[in-house]
Backbone bond lengths (Angstrom), bond angles and torsions (degrees), N, CA, C in turn:
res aa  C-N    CA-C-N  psi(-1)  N-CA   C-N-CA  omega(-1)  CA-C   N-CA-C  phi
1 X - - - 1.442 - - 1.534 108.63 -
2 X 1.698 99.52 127.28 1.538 84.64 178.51 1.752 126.80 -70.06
3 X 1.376 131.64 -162.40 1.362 131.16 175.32 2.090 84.72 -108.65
4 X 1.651 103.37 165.05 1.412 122.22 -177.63 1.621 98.16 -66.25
5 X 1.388 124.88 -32.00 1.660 118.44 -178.22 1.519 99.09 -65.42
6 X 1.677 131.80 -52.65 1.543 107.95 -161.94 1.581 96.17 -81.29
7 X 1.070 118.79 -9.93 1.377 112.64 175.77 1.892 108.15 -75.26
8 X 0.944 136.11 -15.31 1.491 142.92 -166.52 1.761 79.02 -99.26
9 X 1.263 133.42 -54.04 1.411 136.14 -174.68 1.664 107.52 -56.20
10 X 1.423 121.22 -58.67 1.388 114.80 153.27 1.387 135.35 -5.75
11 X 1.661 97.44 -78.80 1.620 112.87 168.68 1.585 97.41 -40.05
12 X 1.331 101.94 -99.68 1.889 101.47 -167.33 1.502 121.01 -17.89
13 X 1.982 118.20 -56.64 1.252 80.72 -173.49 1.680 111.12 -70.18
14 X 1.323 130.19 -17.18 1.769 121.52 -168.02 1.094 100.43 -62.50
15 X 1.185 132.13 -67.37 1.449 113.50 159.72 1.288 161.03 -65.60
16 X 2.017 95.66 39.26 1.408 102.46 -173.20 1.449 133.81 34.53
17 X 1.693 114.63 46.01 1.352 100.58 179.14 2.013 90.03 -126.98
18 X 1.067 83.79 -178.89 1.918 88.44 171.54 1.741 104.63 -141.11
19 X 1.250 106.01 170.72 1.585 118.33 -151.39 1.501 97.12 -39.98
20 X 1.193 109.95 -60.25 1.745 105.16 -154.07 1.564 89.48 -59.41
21 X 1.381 123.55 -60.77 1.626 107.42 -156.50 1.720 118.98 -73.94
22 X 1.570 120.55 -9.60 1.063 123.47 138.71 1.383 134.74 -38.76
23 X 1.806 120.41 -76.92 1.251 119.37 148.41 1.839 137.86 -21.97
24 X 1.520 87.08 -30.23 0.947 91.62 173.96 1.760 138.81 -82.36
25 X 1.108 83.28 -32.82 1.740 119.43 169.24 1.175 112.56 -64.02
26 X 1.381 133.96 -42.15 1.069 152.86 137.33 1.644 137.47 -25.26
27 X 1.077 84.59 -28.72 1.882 93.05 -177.74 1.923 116.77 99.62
28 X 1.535 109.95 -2.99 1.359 103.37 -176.45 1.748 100.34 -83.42
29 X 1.592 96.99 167.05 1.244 106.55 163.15 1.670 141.72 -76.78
30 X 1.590 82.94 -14.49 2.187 112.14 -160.31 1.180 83.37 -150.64
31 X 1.493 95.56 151.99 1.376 111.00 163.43 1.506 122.63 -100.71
32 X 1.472 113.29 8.27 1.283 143.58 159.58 1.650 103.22 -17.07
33 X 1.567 123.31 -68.07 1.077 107.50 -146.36 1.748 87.11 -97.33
34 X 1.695 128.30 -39.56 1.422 94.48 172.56 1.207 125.31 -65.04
35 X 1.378 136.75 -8.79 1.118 131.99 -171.15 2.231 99.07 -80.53
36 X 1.015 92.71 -50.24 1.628 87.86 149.47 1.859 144.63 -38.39
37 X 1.180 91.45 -47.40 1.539 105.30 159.92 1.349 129.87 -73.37
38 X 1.077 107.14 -33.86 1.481 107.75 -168.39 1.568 90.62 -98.02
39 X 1.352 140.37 -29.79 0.846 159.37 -149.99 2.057 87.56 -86.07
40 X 0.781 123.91 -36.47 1.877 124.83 -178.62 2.062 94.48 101.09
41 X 1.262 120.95 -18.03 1.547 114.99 178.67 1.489 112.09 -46.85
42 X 1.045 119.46 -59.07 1.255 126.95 -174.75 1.328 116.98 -102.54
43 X 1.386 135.08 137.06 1.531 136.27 -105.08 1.615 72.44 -110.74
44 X 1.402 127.11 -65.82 1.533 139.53 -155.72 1.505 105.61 -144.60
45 X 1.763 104.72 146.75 1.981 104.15 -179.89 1.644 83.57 -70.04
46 X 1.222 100.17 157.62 1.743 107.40 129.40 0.914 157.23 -50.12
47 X 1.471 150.65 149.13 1.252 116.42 -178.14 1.792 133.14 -73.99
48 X 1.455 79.64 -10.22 1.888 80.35 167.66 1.572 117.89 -87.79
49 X 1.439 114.82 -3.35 1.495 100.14 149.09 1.197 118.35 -98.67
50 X 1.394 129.62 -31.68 1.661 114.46 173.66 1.705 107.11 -52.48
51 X 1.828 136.42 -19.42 1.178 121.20 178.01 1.365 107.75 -85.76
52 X 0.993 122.37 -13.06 1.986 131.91 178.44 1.282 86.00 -77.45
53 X 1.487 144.82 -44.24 1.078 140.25 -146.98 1.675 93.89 -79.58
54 X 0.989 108.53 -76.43 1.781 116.61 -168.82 1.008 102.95 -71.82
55 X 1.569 146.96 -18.15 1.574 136.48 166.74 1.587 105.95 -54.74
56 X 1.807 102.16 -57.97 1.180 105.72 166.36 1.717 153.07 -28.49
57 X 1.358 93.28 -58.69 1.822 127.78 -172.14 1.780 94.30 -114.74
58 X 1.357 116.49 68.18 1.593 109.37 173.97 1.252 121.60 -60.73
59 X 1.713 125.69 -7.24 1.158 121.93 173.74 1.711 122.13 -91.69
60 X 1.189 103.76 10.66 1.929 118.62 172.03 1.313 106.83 -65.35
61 X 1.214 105.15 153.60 1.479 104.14 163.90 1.431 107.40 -105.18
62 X 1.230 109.14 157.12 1.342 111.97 -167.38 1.519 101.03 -77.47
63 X 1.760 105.20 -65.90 1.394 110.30 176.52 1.832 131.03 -28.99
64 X 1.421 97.78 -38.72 1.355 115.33 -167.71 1.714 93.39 -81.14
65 X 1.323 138.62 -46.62 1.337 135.08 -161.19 1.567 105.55 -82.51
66 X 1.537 109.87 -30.17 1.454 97.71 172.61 1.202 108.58 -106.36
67 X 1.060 155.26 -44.70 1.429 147.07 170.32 1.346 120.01 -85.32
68 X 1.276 130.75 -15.98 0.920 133.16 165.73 1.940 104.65 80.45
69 X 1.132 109.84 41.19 1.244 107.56 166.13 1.984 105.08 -112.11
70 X 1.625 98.27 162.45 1.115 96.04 166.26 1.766 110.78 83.44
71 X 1.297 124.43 -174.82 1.336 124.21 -179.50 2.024 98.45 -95.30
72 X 1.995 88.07 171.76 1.317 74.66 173.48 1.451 126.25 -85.42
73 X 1.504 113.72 -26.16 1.121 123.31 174.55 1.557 125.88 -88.32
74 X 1.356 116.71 120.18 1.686 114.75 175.89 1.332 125.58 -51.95
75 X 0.926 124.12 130.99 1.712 138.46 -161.76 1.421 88.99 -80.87
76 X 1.099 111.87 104.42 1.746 125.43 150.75 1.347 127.48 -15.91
77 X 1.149 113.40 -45.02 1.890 133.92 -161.29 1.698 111.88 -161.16
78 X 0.958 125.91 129.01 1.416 133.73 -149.18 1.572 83.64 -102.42
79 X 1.521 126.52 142.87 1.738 123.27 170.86 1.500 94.40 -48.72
80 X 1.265 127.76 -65.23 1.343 122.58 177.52 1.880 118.02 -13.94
81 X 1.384 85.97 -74.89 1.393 98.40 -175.37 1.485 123.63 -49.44
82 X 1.135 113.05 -27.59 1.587 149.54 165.25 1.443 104.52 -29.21
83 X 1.856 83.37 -91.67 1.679 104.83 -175.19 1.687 109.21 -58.31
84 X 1.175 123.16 -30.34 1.624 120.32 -174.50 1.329 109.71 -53.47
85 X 1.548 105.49 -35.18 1.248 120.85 -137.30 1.879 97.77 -103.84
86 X 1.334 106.72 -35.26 1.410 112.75 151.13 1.767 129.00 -85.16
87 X 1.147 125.43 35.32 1.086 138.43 178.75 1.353 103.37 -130.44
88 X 1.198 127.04 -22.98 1.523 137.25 -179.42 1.871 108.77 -69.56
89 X 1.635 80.22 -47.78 1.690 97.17 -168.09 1.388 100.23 -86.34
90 X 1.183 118.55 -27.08 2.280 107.72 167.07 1.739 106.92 -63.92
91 X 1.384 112.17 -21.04 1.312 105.73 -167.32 1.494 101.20 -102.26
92 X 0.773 136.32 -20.65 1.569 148.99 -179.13 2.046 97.68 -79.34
93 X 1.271 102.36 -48.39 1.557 96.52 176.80 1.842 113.12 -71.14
94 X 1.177 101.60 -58.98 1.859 107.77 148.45 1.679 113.11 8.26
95 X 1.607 96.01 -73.31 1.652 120.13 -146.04 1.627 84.15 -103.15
96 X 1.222 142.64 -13.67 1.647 149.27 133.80 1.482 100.32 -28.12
97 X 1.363 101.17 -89.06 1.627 116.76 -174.80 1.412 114.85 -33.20
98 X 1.086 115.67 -55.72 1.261 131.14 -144.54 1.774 99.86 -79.99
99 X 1.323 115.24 -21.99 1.386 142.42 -144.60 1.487 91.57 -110.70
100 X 1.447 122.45 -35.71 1.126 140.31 -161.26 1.722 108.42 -82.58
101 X 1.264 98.96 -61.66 1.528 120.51 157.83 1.551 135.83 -37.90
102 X 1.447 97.07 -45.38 1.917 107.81 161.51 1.186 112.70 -106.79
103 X 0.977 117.38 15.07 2.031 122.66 154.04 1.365 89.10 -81.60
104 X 1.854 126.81 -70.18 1.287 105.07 -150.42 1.378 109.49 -70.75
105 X 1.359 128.22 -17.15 1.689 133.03 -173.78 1.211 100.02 -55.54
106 X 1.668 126.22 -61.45 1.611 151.34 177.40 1.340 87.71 -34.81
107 X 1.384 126.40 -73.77 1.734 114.42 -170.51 1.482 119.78 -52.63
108 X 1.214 95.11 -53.83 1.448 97.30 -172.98 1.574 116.64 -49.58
109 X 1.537 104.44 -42.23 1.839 128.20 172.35 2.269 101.67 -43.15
110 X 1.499 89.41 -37.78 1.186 98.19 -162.06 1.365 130.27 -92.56
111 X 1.193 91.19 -13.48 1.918 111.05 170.61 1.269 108.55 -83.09
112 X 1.496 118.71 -42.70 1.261 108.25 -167.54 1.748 106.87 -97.82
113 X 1.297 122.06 12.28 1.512 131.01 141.93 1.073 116.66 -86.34
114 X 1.892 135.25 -4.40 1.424 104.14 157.05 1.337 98.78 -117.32
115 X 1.097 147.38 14.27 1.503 143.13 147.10 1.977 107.88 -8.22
116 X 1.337 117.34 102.93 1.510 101.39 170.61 1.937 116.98 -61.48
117 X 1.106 84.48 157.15 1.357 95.72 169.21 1.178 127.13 -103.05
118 X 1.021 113.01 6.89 1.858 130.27 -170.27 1.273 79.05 -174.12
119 X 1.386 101.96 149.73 1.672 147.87 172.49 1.251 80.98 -81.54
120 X 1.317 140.52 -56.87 1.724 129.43 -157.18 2.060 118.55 -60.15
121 X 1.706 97.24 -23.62 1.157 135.65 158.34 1.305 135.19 -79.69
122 X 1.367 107.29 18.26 1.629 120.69 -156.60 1.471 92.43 -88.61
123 X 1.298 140.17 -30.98 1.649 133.16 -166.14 1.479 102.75 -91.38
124 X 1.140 127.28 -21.64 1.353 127.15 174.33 1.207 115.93 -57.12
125 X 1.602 147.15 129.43 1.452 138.34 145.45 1.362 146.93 -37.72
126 X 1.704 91.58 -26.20 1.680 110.67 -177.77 1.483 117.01 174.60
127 X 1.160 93.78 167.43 2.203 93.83 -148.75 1.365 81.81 -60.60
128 X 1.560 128.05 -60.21 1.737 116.26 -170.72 1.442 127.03 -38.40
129 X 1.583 107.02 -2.26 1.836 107.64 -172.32 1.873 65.71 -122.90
130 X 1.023 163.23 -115.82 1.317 137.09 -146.47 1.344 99.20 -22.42
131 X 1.315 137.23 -149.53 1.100 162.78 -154.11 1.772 89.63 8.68
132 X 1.216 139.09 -47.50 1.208 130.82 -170.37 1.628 114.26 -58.69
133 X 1.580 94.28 -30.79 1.520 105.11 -155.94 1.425 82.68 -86.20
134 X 1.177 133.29 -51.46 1.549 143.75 -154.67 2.068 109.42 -56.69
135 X 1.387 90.98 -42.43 1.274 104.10 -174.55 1.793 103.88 46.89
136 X 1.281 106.17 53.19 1.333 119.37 167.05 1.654 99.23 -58.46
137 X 1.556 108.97 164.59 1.823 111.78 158.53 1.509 96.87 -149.49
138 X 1.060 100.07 123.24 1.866 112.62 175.25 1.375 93.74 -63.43
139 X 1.260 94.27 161.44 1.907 123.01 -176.54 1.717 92.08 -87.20
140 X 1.354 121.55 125.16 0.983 130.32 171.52 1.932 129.36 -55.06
141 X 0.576 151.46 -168.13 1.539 137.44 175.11 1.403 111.53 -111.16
142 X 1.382 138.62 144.91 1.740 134.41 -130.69 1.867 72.86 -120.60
143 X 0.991 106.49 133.98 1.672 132.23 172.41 1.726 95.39 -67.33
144 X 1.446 121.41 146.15 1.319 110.08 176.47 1.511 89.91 -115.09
């Protein structure tokens, strides 16, 4: 297991920087004191540079820079988070489909309810705008 100094050495080289422009990135003025750390001079950072450190580099893991467990970089999306997150979107396409299917039924339901029945009826949309327009009146029923 490494110590938190080659681990502070880590960071720099992954991110291609070297002491001064590290430090710098960081918020120090000199690279005096990381060049110290990484350097084995100075035993451990402080904690006000390990918080320059991860304020800095938000993709560190915390665990991994101070204890050194874990990777160095924080996993973006947990498999968990993954699969939740693709189970949402199979069910969302699902309720697509499904949505998709009694839309086209609805049309189909709906074409062949405005189908004219007469060519003389051809500008109308549907028998309910005939019959409105028609102002037909049924023959009443003959009393016996």
């Amino acid at each position: 297991m490494s110590n938190i100094n080659s681990r502070i050495s880590d960071i720099i080289a992954y991110f291609g920087l070297n002491t001064t422009s590290f430090s710098a990135k960081i918020g120090l003025s000199n690279n005096v004191t990381i060049g110290n750390i990484v350097g084995g001079r100075l035993s451990k950072p402080s904690f006000d540079i390990i918080e320059k450190i991860l304020l800095s580099f938000d993709s560190i893991n915390v665990e991994w820079l101070i204890l050194g467990k874990g990777e160095m970089l924080k996993k973006e999306k947990s498999e968990q988070d993954i699969n939740y997150l693709l189970q949402i979107i199979r069910e969302q396409r699902n309720s697509i489909e499904v949505a998709n299917q009694e839309i086209g039924s609805l049309k189909y339901q709906l074409k062949a309810f405005q189908k004219p029945t007469d060519n003389h009826y051809s500008e109308y949309s549907s028998p309910l705008s005939i019959a409105a327009e028609s102002k037909l009146e049924y023959p009443k029923p003959k009393k016996k």
